[in-house]
C-alpha positions as CSV (number, residue, x, y, z in Angstrom):
1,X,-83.6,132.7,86.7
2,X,-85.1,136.3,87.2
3,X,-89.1,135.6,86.9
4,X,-89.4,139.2,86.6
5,X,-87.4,139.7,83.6
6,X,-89.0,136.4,82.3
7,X,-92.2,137.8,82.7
8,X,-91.7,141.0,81.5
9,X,-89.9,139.1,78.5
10,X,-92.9,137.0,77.4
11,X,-95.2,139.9,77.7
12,X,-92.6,141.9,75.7
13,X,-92.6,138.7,73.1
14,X,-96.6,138.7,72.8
15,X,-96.7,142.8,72.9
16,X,-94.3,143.0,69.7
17,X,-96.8,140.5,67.5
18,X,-99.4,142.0,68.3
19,X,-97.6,145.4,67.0
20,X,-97.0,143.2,63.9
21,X,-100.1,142.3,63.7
22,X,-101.9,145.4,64.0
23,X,-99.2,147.4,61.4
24,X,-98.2,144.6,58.4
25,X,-102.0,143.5,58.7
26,X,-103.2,147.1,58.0
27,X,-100.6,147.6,55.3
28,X,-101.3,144.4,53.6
29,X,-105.4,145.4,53.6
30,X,-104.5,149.3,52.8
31,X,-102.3,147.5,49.2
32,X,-105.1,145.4,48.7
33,X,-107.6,147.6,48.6
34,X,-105.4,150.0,46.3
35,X,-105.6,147.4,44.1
36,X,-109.1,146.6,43.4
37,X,-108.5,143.5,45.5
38,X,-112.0,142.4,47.7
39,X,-111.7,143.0,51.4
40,X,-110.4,140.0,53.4
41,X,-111.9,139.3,56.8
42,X,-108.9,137.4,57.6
43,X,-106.9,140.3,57.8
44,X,-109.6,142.7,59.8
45,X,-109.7,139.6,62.4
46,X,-105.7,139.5,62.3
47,X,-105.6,143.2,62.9
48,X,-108.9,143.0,65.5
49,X,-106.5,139.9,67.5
50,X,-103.7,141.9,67.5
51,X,-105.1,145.5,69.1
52,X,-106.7,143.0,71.8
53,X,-103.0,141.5,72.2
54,X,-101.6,145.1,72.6
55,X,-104.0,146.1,74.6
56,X,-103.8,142.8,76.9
57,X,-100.1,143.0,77.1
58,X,-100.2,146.5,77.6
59,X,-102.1,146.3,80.6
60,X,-99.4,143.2,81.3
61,X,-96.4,145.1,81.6
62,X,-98.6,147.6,84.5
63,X,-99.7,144.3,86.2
64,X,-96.1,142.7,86.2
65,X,-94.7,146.2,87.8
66,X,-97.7,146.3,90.5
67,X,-96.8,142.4,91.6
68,X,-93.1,143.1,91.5
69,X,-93.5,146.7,93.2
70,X,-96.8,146.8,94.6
71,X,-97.6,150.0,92.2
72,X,-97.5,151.2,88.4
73,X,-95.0,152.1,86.5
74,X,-94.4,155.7,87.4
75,X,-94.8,158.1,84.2
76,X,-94.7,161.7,84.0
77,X,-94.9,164.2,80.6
78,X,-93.8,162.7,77.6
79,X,-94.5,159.0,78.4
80,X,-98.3,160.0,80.0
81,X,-98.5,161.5,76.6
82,X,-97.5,158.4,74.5
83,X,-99.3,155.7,77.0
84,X,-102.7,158.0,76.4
85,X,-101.9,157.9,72.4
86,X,-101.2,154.0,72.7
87,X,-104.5,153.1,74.6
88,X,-106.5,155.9,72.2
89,X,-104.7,153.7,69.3
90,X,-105.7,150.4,70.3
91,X,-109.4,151.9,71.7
92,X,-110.0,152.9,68.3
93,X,-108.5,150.2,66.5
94,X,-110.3,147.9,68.2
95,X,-114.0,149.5,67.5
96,X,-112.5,150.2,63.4
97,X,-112.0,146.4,62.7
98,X,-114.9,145.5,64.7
99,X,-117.1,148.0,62.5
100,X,-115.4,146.7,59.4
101,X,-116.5,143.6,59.9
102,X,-119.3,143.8,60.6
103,X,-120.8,146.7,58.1
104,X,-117.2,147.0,55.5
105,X,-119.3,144.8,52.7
106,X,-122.0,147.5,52.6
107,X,-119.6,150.5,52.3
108,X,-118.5,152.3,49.3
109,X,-115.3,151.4,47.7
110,X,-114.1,154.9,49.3
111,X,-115.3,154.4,53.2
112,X,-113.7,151.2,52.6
113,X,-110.2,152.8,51.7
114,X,-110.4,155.4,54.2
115,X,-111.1,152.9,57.1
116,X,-107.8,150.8,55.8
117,X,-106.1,153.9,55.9
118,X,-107.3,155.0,59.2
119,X,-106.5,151.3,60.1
120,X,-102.9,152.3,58.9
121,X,-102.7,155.7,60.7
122,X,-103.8,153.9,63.9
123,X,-101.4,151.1,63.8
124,X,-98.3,153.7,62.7
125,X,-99.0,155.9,65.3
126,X,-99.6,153.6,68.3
127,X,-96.1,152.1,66.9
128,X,-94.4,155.7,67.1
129,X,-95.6,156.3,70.5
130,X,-94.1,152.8,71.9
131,X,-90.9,154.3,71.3
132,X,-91.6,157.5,73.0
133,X,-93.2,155.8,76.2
134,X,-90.3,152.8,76.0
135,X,-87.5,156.0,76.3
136,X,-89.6,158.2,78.6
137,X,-90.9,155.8,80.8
């Protein structure tokens, strides 16, 4: 068995629920909040977990190449682009679920819906710029 491939296997496996994690649990909060429904903290911790998954996986796949290599992946244009839009995603992602909550149930019904949506745009774009970096790299 390759333990390179394994490895960049299982860090593949954790990187794509945390992707799930981050997009269906913004989705489901940006529906709920459309409908009237009160804001779960289930869903901002599921979202918070699964930015710090991407983000530790992320860092994974770098660690795996610098073992197996001795250096980092090596990414020019397109895929510097993407990996800065990733780690700008999952920076700000991060500090949006951690400020919802902690301060969401003293915000208007508004800043509540524009931090789901933002939660949304995050997760959408960090998604779209996977598939950039994944074809680039």
């Amino acid at each position: 068995m390759d333990l390179q491939n394994l490895a960049y296997a299982l860090v593949q496996l954790a990187h794509n629920f945390g992707a799930v994690a981050v997009t269906g649990g913004a989705v489901a909060g940006w529906l709920s909040q459309r409908r009237d429904a009160a804001p779960t903290s289930g869903l901002l911790w599921l979202i918070l977990a699964g930015w710090a998954l991407q983000a530790a996986s992320g860092a994974g796949f770098g660690l795996i190449s610098l073992a197996y290599y001795g250096q980092f992946p090596d990414l020019h244009g397109v895929a510097v682009v993407a990996l800065v839009l990733k780690l700008s995603c999952a920076t700000g992602g991060l500090l949006l679920s951690l400020l919802c909550l902690k301060l969401a149930a003293n915000w208007s019904a508004a800043r509540r819906s524009h931090a789901w949506t933002a939660l949304v745009g995050l997760a959408a774009t960090a998604l779209s710029a996977a598939a950039f970096l994944r074809w680039f790299a």
